[in-house]
VEXTOR-300878 format. One record per residue (C-alpha): residue number from 1; chain; x, y, z. Coordinates in pm, 1 decimal. Layout:
N
seq:NUM | mol:A | x:X | y:Y | z:Z
...
! end
This chain:
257
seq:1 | mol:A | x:-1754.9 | y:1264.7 | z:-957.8
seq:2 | mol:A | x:-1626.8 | y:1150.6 | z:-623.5
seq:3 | mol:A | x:-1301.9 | y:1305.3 | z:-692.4
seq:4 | mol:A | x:-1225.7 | y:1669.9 | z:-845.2
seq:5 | mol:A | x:-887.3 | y:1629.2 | z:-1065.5
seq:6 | mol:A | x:-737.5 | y:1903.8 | z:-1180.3
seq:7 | mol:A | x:-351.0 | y:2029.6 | z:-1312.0
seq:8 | mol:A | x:-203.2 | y:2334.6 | z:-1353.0
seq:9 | mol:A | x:154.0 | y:2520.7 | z:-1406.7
seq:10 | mol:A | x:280.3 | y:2120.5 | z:-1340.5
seq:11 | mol:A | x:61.0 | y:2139.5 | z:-981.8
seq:12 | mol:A | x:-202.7 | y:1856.3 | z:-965.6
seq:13 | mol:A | x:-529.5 | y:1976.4 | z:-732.7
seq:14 | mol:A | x:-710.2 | y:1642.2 | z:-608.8
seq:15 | mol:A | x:-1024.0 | y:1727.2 | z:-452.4
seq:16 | mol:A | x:-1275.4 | y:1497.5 | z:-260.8
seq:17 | mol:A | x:-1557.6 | y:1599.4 | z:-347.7
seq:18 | mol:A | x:-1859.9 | y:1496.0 | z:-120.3
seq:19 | mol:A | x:-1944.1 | y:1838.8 | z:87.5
seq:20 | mol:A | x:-2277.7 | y:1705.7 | z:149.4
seq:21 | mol:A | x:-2100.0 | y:1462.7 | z:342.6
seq:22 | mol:A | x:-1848.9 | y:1663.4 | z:495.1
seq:23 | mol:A | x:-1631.0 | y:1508.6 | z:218.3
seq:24 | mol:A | x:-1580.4 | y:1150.8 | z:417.3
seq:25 | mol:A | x:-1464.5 | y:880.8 | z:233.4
seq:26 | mol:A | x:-1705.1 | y:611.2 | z:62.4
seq:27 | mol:A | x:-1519.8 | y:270.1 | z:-136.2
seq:28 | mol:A | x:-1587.2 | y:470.0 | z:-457.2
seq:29 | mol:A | x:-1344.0 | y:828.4 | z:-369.4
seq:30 | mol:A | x:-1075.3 | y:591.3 | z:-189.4
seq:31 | mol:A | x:-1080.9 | y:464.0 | z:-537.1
seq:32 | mol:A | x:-1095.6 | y:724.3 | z:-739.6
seq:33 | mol:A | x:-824.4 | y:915.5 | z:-496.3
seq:34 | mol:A | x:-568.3 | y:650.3 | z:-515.2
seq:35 | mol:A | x:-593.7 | y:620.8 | z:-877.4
seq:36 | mol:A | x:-510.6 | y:978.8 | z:-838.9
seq:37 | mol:A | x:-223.5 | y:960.3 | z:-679.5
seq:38 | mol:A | x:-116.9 | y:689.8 | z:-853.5
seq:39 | mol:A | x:-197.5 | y:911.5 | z:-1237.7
seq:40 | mol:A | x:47.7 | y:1166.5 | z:-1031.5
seq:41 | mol:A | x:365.0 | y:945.3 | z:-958.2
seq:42 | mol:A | x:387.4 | y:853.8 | z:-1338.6
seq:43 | mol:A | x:289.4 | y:1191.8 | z:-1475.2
seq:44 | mol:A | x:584.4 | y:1346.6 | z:-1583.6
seq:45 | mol:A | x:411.1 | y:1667.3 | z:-1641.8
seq:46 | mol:A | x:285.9 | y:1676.7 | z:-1271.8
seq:47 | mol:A | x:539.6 | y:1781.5 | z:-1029.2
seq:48 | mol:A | x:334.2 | y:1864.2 | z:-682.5
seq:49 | mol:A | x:-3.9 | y:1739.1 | z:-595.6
seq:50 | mol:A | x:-248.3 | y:1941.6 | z:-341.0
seq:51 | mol:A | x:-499.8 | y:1764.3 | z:-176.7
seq:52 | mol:A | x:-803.5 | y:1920.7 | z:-67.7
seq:53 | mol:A | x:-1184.7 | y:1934.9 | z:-1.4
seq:54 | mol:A | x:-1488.2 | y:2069.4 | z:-165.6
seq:55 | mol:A | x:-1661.3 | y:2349.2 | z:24.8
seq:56 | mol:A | x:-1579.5 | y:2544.9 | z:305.6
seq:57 | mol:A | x:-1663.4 | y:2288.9 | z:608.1
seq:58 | mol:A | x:-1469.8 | y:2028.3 | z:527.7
seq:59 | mol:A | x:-1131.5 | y:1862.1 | z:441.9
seq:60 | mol:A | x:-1260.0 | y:1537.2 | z:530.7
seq:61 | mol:A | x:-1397.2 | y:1341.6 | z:828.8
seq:62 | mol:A | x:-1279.9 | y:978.8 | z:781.3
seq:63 | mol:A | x:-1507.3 | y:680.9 | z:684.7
seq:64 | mol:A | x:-1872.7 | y:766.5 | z:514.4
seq:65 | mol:A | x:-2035.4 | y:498.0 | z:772.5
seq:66 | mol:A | x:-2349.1 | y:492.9 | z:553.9
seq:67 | mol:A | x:-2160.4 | y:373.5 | z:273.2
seq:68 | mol:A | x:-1905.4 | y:174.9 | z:390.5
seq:69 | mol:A | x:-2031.8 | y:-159.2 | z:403.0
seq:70 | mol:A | x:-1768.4 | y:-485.6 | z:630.0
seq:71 | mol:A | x:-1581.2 | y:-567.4 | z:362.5
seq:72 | mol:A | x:-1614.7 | y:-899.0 | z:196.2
seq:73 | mol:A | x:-1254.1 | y:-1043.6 | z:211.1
seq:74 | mol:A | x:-1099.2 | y:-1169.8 | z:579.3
seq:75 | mol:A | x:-877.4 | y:-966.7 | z:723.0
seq:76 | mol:A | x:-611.4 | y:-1165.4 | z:616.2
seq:77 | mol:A | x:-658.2 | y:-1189.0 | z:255.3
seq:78 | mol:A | x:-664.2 | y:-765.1 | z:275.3
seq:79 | mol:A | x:-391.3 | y:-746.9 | z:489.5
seq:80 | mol:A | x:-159.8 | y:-1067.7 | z:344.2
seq:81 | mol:A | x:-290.8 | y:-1108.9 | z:1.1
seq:82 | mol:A | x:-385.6 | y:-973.6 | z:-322.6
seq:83 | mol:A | x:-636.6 | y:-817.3 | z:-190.0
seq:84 | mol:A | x:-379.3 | y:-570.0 | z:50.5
seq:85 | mol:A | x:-517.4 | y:-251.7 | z:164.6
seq:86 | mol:A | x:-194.9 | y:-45.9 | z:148.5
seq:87 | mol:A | x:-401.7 | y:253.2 | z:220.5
seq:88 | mol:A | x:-219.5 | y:363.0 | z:550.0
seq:89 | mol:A | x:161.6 | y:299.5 | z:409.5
seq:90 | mol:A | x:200.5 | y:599.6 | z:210.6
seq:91 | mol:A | x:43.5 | y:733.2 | z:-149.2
seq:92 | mol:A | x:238.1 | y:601.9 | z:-398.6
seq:93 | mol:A | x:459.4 | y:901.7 | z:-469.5
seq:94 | mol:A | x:794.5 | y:1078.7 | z:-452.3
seq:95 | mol:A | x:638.7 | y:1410.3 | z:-573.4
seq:96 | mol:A | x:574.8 | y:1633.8 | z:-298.8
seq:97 | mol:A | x:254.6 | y:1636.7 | z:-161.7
seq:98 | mol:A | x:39.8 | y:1976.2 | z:5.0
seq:99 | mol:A | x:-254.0 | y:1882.8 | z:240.9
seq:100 | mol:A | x:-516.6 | y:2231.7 | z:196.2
seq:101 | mol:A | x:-699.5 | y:2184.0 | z:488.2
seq:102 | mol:A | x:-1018.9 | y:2367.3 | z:432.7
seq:103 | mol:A | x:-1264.1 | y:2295.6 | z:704.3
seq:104 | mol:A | x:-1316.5 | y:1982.7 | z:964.4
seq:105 | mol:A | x:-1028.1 | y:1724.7 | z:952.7
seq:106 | mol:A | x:-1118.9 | y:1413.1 | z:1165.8
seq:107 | mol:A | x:-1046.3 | y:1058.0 | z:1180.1
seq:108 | mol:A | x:-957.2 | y:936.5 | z:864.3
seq:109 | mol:A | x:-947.2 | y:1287.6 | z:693.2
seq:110 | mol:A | x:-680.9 | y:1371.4 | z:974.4
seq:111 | mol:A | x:-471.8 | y:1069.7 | z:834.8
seq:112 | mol:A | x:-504.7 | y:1146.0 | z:535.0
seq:113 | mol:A | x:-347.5 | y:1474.4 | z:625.0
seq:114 | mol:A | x:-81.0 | y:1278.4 | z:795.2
seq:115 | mol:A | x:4.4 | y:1137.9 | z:473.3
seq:116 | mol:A | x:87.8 | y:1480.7 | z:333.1
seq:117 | mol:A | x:426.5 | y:1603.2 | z:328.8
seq:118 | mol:A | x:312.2 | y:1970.0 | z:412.4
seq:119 | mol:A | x:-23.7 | y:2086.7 | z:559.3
seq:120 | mol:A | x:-165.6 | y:2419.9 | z:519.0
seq:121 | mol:A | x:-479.1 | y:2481.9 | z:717.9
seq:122 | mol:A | x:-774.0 | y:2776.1 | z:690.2
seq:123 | mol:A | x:-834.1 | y:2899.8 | z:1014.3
seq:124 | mol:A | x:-1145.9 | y:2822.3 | z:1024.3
seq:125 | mol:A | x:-1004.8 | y:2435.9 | z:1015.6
seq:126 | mol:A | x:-1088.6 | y:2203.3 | z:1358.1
seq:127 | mol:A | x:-868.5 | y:1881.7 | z:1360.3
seq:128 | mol:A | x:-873.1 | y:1554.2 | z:1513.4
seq:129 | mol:A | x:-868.5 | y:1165.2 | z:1577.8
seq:130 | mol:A | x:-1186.8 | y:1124.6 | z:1792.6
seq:131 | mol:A | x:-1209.5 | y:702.5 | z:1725.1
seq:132 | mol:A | x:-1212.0 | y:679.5 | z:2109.2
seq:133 | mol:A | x:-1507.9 | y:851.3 | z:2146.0
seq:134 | mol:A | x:-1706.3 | y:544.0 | z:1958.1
seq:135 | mol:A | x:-1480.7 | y:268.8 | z:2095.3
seq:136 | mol:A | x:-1264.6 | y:200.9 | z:1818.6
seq:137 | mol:A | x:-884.3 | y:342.3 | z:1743.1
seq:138 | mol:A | x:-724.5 | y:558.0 | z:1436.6
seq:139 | mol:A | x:-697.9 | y:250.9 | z:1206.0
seq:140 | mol:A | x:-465.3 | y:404.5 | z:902.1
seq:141 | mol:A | x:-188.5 | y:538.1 | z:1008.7
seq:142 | mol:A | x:-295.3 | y:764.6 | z:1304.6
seq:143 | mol:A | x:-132.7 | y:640.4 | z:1654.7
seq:144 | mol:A | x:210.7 | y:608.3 | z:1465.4
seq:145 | mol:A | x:181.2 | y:945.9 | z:1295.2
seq:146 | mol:A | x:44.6 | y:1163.4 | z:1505.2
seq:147 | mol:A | x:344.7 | y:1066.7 | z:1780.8
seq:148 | mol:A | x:601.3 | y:1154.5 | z:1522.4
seq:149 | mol:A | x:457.2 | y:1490.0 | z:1416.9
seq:150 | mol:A | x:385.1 | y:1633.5 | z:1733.4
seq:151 | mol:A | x:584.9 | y:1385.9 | z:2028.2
seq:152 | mol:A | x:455.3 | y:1144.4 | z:2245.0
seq:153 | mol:A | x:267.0 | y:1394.9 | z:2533.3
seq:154 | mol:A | x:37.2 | y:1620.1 | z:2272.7
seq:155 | mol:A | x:-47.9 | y:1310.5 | z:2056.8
seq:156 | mol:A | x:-179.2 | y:1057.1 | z:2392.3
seq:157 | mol:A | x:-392.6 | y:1320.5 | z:2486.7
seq:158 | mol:A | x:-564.0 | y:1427.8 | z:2168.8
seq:159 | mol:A | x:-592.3 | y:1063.3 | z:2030.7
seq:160 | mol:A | x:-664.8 | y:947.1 | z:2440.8
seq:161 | mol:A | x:-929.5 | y:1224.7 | z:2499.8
seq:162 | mol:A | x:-1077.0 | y:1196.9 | z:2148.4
seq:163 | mol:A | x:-1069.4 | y:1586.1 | z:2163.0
seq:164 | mol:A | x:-990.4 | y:1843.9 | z:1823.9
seq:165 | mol:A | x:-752.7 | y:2118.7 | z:1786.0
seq:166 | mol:A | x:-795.9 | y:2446.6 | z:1580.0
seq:167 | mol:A | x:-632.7 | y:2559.4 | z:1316.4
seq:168 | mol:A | x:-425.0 | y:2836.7 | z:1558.6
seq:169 | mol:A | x:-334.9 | y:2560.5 | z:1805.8
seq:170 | mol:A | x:-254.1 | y:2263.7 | z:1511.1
seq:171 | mol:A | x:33.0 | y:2560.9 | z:1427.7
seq:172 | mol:A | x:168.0 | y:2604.8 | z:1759.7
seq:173 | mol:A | x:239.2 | y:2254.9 | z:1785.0
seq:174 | mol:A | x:362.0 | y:2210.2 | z:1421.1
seq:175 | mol:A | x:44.0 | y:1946.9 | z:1297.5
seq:176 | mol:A | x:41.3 | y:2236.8 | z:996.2
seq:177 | mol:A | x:284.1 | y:2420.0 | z:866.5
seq:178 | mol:A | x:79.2 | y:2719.0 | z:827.2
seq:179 | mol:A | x:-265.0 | y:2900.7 | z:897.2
seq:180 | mol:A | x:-395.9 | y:3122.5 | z:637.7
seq:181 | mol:A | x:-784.8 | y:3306.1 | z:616.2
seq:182 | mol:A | x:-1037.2 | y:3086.8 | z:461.1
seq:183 | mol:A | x:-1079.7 | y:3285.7 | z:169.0
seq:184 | mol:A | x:-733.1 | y:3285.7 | z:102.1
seq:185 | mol:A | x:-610.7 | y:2951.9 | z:170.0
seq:186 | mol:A | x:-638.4 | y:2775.4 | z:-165.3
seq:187 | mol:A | x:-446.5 | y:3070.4 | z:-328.1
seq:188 | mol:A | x:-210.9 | y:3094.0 | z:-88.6
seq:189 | mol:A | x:-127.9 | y:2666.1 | z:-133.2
seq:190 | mol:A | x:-143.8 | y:2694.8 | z:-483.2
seq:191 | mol:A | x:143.8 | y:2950.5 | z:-434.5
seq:192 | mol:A | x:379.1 | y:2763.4 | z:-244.6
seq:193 | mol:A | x:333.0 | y:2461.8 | z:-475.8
seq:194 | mol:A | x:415.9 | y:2662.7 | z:-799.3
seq:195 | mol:A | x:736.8 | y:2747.7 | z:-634.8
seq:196 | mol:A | x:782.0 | y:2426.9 | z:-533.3
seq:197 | mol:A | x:677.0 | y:2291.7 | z:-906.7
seq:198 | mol:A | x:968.8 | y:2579.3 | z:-1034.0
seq:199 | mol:A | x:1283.7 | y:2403.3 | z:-872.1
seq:200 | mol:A | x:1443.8 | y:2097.4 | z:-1042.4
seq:201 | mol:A | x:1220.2 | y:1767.8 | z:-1015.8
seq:202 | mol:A | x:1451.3 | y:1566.0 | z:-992.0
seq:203 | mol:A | x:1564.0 | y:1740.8 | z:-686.8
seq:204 | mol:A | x:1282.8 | y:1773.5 | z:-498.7
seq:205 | mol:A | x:1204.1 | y:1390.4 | z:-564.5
seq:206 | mol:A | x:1518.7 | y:1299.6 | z:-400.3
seq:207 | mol:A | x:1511.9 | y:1533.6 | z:-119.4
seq:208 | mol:A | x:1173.2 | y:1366.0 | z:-59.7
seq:209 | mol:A | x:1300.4 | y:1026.6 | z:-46.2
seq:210 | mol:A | x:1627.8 | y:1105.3 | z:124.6
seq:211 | mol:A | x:1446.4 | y:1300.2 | z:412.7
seq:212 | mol:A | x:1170.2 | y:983.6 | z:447.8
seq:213 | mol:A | x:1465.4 | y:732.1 | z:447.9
seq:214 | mol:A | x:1678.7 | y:922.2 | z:704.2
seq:215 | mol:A | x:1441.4 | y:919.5 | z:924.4
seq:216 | mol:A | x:1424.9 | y:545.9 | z:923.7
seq:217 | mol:A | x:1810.1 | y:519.5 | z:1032.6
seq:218 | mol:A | x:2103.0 | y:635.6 | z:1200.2
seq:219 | mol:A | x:2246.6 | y:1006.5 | z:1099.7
seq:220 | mol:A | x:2567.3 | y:831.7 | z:969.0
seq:221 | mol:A | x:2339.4 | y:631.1 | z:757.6
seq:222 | mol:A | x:2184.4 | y:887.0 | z:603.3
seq:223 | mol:A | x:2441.0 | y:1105.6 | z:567.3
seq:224 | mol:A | x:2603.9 | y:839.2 | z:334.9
seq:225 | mol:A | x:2288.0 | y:796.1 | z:131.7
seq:226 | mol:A | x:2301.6 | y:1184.6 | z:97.8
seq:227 | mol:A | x:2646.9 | y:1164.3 | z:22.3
seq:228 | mol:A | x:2556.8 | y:890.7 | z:-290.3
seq:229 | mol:A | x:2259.5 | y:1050.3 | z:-424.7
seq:230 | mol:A | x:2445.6 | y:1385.6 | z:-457.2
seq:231 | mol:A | x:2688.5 | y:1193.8 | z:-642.2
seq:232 | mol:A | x:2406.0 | y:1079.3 | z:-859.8
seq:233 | mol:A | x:2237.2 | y:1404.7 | z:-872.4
seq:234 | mol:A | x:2584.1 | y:1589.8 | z:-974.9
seq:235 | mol:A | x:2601.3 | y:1539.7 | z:-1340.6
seq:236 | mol:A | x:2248.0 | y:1574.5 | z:-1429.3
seq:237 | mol:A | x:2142.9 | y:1813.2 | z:-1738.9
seq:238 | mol:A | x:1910.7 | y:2022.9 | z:-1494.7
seq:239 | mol:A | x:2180.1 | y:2070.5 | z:-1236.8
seq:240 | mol:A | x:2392.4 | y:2203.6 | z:-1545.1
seq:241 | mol:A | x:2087.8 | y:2424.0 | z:-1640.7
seq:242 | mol:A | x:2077.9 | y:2599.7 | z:-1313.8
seq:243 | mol:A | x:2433.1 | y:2696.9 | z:-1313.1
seq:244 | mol:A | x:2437.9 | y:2833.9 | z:-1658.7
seq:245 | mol:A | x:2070.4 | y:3034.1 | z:-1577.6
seq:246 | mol:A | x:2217.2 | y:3186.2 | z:-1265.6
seq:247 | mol:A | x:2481.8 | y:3314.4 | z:-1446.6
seq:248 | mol:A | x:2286.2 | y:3376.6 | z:-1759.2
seq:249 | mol:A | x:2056.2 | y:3617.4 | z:-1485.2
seq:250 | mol:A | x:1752.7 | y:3402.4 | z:-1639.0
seq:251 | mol:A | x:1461.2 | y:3180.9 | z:-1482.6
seq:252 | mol:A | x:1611.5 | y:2791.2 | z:-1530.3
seq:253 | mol:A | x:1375.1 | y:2537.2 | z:-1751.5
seq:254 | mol:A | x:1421.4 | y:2209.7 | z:-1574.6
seq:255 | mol:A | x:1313.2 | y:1914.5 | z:-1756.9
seq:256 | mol:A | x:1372.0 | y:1623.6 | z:-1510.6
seq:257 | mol:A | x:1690.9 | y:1516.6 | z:-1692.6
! end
């Protein structure tokens, strides 16, 4: 199988799974992966979703060249009809979404990554958007990204010089969140999503979407959607749950309610 699907204590693990290939991306795991993302979103038993890569080289290095053929519809019909390749707006999902980065993260994989609303990276992890070096530019997502994760300066010069990070410098500059031993790291991710998977899912969905849209506008802006959804968010059956648990001194059971 192209893609590794897994779910456990309400945390989905997808993993591309192509280490012979460094785990790059062929038309058959973009499939498979977006079907997997989309099998999270409306999942009600899946609250977080890690994405990682099989082995210990590699989270994923873009575009399998030797299977990715020109594709047979214009660039129009992908891009304007039914056809769209929506692959570089987003993945489909409120749920929050962990990036395990294992091993080599370049081009496409780095993207990917990009995508994620957290990345956690082994330190033995190298990352990367080297399309310059073969005259070409980071085609899904990466020169609008990158800018916004790490600032204008840091992302020209490693998208400009083609040039990788590693793991200890992608943390000093806040591309991941976190660097943990190699050994270690898919324990340690699994971790933070079960806490994450713990807290109200309703919550965490619209924390998601109010952070993403606030980003969009003005502060007053979203302070008034925050404002609304807490409104929304005030009289639901979970919120009730965690007040009377507190009190109770027990663990809450949140049903997304």
């Amino acid at each position: 199988m192209p893609v590794d699907f897994a779910v456990r204590d309400k945390v989905a693990t997808l993993t591309l799974n192509a280490p012979e290939a460094m785990n790059s991306l062929d038309p058959e795991m973009r499939a498979a992966m977006f079907a997997g993302f989309k099998r999270v979103q409306e999942d009600d038993d899946i609250r977080v979703l890690i994405v990682t890569g099989a082995g210990d080289k590699a989270f994923c290095t873009g575009a399998n060249l030797k299977k990715t053929l020109p594709p047979k519809e214009s660039y129009a019909e992908l891009n304007f009809g039914r056809a769209k390749d929506e692959s570089n707006m987003g993945l489909g999902t409120d749920k929050p979404v962990i990036a395990a980065l294992n091993g080599w993260t370049l081009g496409g994989g780095l993207e990917l990554a990009l995508l994620c609303d957290m990345r956690f990276a082994a330190d033995t992890a190298r990352l990367g958007l080297p399309e310059a070096k073969r005259a070409t530019i980071p085609g899904a997502g990466g020169t609008q990204r990158l800018p916004r994760e790490l600032g204008l300066g840091k992302a020209m010069y490693m998208m400009l010089t083609g040039d990788h990070i590693d793991a200890a410098e992608a943390y000093r500059v806040g591309l991941v969140q976190e660097v943990f031993p190699a050994a270690e790291l898919q324990d340690k991710v699994f971790e933070i999503a079960r806490k994450i998977a713990e807290n109200g899912p309703l919550a965490i969905r619209v924390i998601k979407r109010l952070v993403y849209q606030g980003m969009e506008t003005s502060l007053e802006a979203g302070l008034n959607m925050e404002r609304m959804a807490f409104g929304v968010m005030r009289d639901t059956k979970d919120r009730i749950e965690g007040r009377i648990a507190f009190a109770e001194k027990r663990p809450p059971v949140y049903r997304g309610e």
